[in-house]
C-alpha positions as CSV (number, residue, x, y, z in Angstrom):
1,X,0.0,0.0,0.0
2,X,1.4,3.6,-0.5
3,X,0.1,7.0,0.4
4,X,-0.5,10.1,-1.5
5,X,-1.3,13.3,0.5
6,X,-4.1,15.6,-1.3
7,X,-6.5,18.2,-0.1
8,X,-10.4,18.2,-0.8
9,X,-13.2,19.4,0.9
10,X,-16.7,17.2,2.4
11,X,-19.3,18.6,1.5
12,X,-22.9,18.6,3.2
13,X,-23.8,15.1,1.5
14,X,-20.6,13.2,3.0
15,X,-19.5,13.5,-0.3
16,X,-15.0,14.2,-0.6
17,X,-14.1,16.4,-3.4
18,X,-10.7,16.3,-4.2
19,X,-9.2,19.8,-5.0
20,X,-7.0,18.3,-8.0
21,X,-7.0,14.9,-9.7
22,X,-4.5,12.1,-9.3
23,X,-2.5,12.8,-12.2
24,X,-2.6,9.2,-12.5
25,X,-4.8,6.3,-13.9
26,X,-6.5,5.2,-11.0
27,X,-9.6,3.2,-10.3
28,X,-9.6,1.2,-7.1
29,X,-10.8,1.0,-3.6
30,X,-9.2,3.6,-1.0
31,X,-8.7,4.0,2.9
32,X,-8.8,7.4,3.4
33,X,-7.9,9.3,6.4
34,X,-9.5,12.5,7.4
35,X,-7.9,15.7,9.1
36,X,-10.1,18.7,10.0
37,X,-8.5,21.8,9.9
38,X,-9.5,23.2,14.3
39,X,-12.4,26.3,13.9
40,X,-10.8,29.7,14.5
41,X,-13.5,30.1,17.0
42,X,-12.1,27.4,19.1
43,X,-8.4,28.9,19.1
44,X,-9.4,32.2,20.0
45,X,-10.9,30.5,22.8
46,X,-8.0,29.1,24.5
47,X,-8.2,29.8,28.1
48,X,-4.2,29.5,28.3
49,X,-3.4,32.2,25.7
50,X,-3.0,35.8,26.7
51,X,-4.5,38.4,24.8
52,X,-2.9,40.3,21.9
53,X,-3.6,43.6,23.4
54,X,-2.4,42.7,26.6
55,X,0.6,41.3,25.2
56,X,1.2,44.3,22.9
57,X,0.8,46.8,26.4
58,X,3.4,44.3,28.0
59,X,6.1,44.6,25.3
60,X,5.1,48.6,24.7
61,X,5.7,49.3,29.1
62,X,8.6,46.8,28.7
63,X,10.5,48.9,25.6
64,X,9.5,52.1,27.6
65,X,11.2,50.9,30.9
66,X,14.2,49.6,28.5
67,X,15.0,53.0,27.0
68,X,14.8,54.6,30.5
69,X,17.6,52.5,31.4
70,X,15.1,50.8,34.2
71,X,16.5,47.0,33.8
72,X,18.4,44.6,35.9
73,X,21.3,42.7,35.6
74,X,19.9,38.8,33.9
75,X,21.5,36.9,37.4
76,X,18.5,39.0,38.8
77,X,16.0,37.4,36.8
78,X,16.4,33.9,38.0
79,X,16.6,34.8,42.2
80,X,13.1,33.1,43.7
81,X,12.6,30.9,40.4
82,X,13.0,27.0,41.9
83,X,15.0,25.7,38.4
84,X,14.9,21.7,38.8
């Protein structure tokens, strides 16, 4: 058995449209597998990721404290972090 990646859509009927034929002569049974590209919806809905416009203030106050020379030395950084 060999594989041959190709993209298609299902439509309302069950029905796989392939975007592009084979190229090649061929008339037999398939297995075919099945990958759904994830809704946008869901990913914007990600409890875990922080939103753009908060992350956009962070790195605005963060370049603003940069160019007023208020940073610390990086040995600083990792004081009170429990590395294992």
């Amino acid at each position: 058995m060999r594989a041959v990646e190709v993209s298609g859509t299902v439509d309302r009927e069950g029905h796989l449209l392939l975007d592009q034929p084979f190229g090649e002569d061929i008339s037999s049974r398939v297995r075919v597998i099945v990958l759904f590209s994830e809704p946008v919806q869901e990913l914007e809905d990600d409890p875990d990721d922080t939103p753009i416009e908060e992350v956009k203030a962070s790195l605005k106050r963060a370049f603003q404290q940069a160019k007023a020379g208020k940073t610390r030395p990086i040995s600083e950084m990792w004081e009170g972090i429990d590395a294992e």
